[in-house]
N, C-alpha and C positions, 0 to 999 in steps of 0.2 A: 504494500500500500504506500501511495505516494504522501508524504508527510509536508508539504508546499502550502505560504502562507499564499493566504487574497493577494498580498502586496506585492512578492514574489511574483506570480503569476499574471499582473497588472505591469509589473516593470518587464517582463516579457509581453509581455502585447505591447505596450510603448515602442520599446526595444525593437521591436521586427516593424512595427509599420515605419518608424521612422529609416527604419535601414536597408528593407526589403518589399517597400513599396513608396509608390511617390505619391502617398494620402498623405494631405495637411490638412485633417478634418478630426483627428481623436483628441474629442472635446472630453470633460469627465463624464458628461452625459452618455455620450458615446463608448467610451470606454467601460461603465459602471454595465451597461446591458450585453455588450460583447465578453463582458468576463462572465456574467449569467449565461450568457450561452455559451461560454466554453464550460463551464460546470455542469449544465445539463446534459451537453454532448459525451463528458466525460462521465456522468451517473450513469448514460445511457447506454454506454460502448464496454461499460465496466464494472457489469454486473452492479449499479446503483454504491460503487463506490469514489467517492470525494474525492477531488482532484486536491480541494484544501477544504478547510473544517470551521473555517470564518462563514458565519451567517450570515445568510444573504435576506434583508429585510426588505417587507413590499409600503413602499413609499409610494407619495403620487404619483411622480413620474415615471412607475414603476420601480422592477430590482433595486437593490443595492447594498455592496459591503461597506457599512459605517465608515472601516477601520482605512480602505481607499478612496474613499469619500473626503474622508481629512485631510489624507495625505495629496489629493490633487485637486482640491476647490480650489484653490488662488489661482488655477487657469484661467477660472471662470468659462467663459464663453469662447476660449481659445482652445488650439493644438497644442495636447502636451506635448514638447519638445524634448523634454529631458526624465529619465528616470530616474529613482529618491535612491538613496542611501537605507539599509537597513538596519535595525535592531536584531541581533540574532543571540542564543545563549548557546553558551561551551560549556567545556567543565572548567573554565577561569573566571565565568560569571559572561557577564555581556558585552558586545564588541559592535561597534557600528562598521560598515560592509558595505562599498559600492556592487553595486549589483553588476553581473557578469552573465549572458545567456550560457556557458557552462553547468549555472547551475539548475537547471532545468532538463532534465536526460529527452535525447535527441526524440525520441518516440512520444513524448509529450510535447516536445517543440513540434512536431510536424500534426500532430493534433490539434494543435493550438491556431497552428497556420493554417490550415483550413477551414478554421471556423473563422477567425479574421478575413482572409481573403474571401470568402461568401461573406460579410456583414459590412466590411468597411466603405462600403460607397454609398450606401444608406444614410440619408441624412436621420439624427440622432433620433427626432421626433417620428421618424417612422418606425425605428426600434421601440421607443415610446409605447407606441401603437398597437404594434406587432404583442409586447410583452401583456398591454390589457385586455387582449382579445383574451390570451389565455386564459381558463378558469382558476388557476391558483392565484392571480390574481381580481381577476371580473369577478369571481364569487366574493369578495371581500370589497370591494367595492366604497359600499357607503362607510362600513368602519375607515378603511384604508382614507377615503376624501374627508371623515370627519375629525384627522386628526388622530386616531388610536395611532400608537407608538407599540415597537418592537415586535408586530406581527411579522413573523418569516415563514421564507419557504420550508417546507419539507421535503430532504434529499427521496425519499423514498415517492411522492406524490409526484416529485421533480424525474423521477427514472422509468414510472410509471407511465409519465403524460408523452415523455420524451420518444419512450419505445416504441410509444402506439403511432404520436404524430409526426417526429423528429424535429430536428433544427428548422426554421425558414427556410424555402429557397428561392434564395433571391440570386445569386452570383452578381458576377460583375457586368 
């Protein structure tokens, strides 16, 4: 089992669009729903196990991991350009770590990249879109618009929806 944080796996999607494609559009918006759909691709291809173990909560504007949420709002409405620095613990306690795609094993990176390249020309609000149709989100709905806090997905709900209708397909 792959043990990879949100954030981890967020500086990977940074990482390849900014270096292996010529998208200047991964907004946090756009990136907060393309990492949702790299997790349900991955619940769904592996036997409903987590690609990482950070919760993905349903906000208005659909998905979202809190913990990459913080770390890339100061984009705002821009292309994130650069990936973050991380926090990781050893056995000497804890070390801050510029992020490197090494650390990602190659059969994760090329899973990764296929759901990026199907999603990234989508403007963000049509992932938006896309993520409210779904029932794990639309059945929650008026909680979800009224403000209730820390409803999330479930990985098993998420592997389930996934096997039967799979990822968008939208390509480029």
């Amino acid at each position: 089992m792959n043990n990879y944080s949100a954030i981890l796996i967020a500086n990977f999607i940074i990482w390849f669009v900014n270096t292996r494609t010529s998208d200047k559009t991964l907004t946090p918006l756009k990136l907060q729903k393309i990492l949702y759909y790299v997790q349900a691709n991955h619940l769904a291809t592996h036997n409903g196990v987590p690609l990482f173990s950070d919760p993905i909560e349903k906000w208005q504007y659909g998905p979202v991991v809190p913990s990459v949420y913080h770390e890339f709002k100061d984009f705002g409405i821009n292309h994130i350009s650069t990936t973050r620095s991380m926090i990781v613990s050893s056995n000497t306690g804890f070390q801050i770590v510029d992020f490197s795609p090494n650390m990602v094993d190659i059969g994760t990176q090329n899973e990764i990249a296929l759901v990026v390249l199907n999603l990234i020309n989508l403007d963000p609000f049509r992932l938006v879109e896309l993520t409210h149709h779904e029932p794990m989100w639309s059945n929650q709905q008026d909680e979800i618009m009224g403000g209730a806090r820390r409803l999330t997905y479930d990985n098993a709900e998420l592997t389930q929806y996934f096997l039967q209708n799979g990822l968008p397909k939208v390509g480029n």
